[in-house]
N, C-alpha and C positions, 0 to 999 in steps of 0.2 A: 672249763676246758675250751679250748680256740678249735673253733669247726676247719675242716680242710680249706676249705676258700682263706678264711683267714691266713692260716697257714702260708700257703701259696704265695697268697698277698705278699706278707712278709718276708718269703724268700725269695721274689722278685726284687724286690727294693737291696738286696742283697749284692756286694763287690762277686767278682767270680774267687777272690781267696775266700772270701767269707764263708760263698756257698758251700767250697770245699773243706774248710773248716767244718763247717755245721757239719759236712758229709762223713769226716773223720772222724769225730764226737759220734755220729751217730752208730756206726761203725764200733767204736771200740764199747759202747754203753752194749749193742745189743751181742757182743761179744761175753761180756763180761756177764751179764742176767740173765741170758739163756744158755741153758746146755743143751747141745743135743739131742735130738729125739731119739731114742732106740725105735725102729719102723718094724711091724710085726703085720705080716699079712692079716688082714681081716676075712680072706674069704678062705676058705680049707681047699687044700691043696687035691682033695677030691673033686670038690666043684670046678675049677680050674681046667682036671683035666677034664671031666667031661664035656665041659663050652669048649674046650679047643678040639675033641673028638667030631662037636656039630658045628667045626668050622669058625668057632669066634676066638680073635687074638688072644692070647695069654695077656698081654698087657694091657688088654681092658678092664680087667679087674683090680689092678695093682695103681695104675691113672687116674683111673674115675673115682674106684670107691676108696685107695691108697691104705692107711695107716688107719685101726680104729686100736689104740692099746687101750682105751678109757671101758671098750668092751672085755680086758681081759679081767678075767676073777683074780682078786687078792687070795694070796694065800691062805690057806685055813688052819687053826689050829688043831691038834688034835682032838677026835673026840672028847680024849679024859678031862682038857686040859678046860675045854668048852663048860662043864657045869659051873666051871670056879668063874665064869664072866658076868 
């Protein structure tokens, strides 16, 4: 894998269609392999209000600490369903 300087390197030596080229590939690849995040507050909407009760923005919490969905629980099956796993 080519380190960022590398990188760089190479897209210097680059015509200004090329760059844009590259720009448009790069463009439609990361179009195409990511989808959208669904964004889910990470901090509860209790804590929230009370830092904006002691004077701290709402949107500090939403900026700084943003999106953690990787902390939400999967769903669970139901108990019965749990012995058969």
């Amino acid at each position: 894998m080519a380190s960022i300087e590398e990188v760089i390197t190479e897209l210097k030596r680059l015509s200004p269609d090329q760059v844009d080229e590259v720009a448009r590939i790069i463009r439609a690849l990361s179009r195409a392999e990511c989808r959208p995040v669904a964004l889910h507050h990470a901090v509860p909407a209790c804590v929230v209000d009370e830092a904006v009760q002691h004077g701290w923005p709402a949107q500090l919490f939403t900026q700084l600490i943003g999106s953690l969905p990787d902390l939400e629980r999967a769903p669970q099956p139901p108990l019965e369903l749990r012995e058969d796993l």
